[in-house]
N, C-alpha and C positions, 0 to 999 in steps of 0.2 A: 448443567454444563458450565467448563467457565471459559471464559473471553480473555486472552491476553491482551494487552491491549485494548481492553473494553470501553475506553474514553476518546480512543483516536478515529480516524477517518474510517475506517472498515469495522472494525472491532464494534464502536457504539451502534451501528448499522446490526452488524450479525448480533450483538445482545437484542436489541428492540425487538429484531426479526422471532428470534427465536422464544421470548416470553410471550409475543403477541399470539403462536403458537401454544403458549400454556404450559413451555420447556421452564423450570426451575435455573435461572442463569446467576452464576459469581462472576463478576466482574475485578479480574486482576490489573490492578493500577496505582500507581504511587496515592491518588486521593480515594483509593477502595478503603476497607476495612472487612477484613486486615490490609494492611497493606505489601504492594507487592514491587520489588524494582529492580529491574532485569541487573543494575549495577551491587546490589546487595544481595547475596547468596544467603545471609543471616533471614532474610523475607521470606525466601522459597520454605514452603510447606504446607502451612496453615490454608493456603489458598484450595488445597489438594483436598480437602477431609470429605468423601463424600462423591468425588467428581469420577464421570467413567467417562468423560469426551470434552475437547479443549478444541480453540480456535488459537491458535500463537501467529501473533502480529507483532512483530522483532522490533522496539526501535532503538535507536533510528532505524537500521533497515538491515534486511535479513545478510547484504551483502559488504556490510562495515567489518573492519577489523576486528576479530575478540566473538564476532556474533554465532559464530560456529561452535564456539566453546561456550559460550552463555546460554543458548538453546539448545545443543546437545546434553550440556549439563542436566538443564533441568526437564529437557525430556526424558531423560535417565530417572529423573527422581519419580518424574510421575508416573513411569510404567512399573518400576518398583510400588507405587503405593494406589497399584489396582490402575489407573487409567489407561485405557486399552486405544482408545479415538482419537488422533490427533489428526488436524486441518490444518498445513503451512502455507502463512504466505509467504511468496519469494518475487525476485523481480527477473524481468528475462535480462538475459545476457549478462548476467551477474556470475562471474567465477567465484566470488565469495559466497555469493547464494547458494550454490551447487555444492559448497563445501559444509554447508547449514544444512541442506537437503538431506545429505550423507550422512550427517552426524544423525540427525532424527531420525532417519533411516536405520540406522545401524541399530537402536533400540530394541529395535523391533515390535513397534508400535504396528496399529493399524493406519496409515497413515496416506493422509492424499495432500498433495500441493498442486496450490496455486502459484502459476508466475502468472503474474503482474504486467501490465504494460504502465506507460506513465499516467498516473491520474488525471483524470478531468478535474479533480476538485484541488489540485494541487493553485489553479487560478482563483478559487473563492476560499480555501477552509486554511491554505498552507502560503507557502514563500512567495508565490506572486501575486499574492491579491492586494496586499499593498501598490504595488507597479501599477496593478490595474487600475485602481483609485487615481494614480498618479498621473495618468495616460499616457504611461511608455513603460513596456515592457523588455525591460534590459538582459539576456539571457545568452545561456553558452550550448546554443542550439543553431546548427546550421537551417536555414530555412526551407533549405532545396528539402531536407531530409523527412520524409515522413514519418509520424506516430501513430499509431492506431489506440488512440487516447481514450481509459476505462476509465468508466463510470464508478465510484465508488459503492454505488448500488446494485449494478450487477454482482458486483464484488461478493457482495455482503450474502447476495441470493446464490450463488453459489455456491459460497461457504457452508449457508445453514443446508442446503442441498443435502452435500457432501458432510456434513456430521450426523445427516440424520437417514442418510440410503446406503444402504450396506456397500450397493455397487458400485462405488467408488473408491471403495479402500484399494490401496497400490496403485492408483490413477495419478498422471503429471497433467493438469489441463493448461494450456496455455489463454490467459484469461486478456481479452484485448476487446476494446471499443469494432464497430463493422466497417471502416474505414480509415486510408493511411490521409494524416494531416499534417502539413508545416509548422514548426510553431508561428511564424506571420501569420500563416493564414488560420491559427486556430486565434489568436488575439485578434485576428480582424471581425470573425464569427463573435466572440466577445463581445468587442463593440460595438456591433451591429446589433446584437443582444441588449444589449446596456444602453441603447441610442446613445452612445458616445465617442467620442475622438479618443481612440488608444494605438498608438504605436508602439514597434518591436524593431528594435535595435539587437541585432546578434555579435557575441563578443567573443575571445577568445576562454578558453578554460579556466589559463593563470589569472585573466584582469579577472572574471566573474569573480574569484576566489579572493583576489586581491579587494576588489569591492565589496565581498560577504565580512572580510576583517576589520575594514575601511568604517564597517556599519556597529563594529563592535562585535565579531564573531568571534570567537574564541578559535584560532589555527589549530587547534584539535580535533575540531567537527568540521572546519569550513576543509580542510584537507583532503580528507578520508571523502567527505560529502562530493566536493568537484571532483576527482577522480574516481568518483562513481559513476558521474554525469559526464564524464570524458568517454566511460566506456559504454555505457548505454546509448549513450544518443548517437554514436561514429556508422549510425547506418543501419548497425548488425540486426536492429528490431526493427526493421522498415516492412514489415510484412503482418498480415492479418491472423489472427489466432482464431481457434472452432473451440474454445474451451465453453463460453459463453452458451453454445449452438448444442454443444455437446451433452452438456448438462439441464440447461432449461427447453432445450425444445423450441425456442426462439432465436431472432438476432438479438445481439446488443443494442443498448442505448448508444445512439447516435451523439457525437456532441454539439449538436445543434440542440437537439433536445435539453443534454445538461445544461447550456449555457441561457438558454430560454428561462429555467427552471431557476436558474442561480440568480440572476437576474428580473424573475419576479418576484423572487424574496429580499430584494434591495442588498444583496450583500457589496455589488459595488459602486450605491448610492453615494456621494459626495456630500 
């Protein structure tokens, strides 16, 4: 099977999952070999020889500019060269995701997605874990507004689920943590995890963006990126998903639990 994305936050998760099962896994990623990069169409191929089912984990993200046409593309290539399985992740309330969906869709692959809620791990493995070290979490998230913040590891189990149960194929699961949380009150969870003083400061769209440039972002990414973050976090996903329930038979992991977990691996030791 191969892993798009096989080095990032979900991707290294469903490879692991899936060899510790005894599945044959290629991992597609700029430091794989061969190598693969969603930005180079010259890459696309060599990753394919052999493979009948994929995990594609878009990045940046399924719902960036171009990402419809770089994942469509190369889902084309690969149901042309035998791959019949494809597993998408997507984010919810993403109108660009849904235009990613379609395109892979339109293949006519065997195909299931995931959307997404915002990750748990995005405070240890991604963009605020620095913040976190720092004890203030600076963010373009109203606090009143809740998330129902997923686990990277459910993620990952239901991915492998879903590439290796038939009864999945043409299924949308809406994949979310079991409860809606503020971002305050998931950094306060944090540092009560962490036994530390961490505060969250909520800031408008432009400043956050204005401050991602500020840090040395390139307004190429911080652009496209905060007006992703303008339109997911506006409420519309304030609500619980059954994808997790749907497919494992259980709840989700809690983010108490993540934050417990992250936090006994010292990732936001000082």
């Amino acid at each position: 099977m191969l892993v798009l994305g096989g080095t990032g936050k979900t991707g290294r998760r469903v490879a692991a999952r899936l060899a510790a099962r005894g599945h044959r896994v290629r991992v597609g990623a700029r430091s794989a070999a061969p190598s693969f990069d969603w930005t180079d169409r010259a890459t696309w191929g060599p990753e394919l020889e052999g493979v009948d089912a994929a995990y594609i984990a878009y990045s940046p993200d399924a719902g960036f500019p171009g990402a419809a046409e770089a994942v469509g593309g190369w889902a084309r290539r690969a149901v042309a060269a035998g791959v019949r399985r494809l597993v998408l992740l997507t984010g919810r309330g993403e109108a660009g995701a849904v235009r990613t969906e379609e395109a892979v869709r339109a293949t006519g692959a065997d195909l299931t997605v995931l959307r997404a809620a915002f990750f748990a791990q995005n405070f240890s493995e991604d963009f605020l874990v620095d913040m976190v070290r720092g004890g203030r979490v600076v963010f373009c998230a109203d606090p009143g507004v809740g998330e129902p913040f997923v686990d990277a590891e459910d993620i990952a189990e239901v991915a492998v689920a879903a590439l290796t149960g038939p009864e999945h194929i043409g299924r949308t699961y809406d994949v979310t943590g079991p409860r809606l949380l503020g971002f305050g009150a998931a950094v306060a969870e944090v540092a009560a995890a962490a036994g530390r003083e961490v505060g969250y400061t909520p800031v408008p769209v432009g400043a956050f963006r204005d401050g991602m440039v500020a840090d040395g972002v390139p307004a190429g990414f911080a652009d496209p990126f905060t007006a992703l973050l303008g339109e997911v976090l506006d409420g519309r996903n304030a609500h619980v998903g059954d994808g997790v329930r749907r497919v494992l038979g259980r709840e989700p992991r809690d983010f108490a639990a993540y934050a417990a977990a992250a936090a006994a691996d010292g990732v936001w030791d000082v």
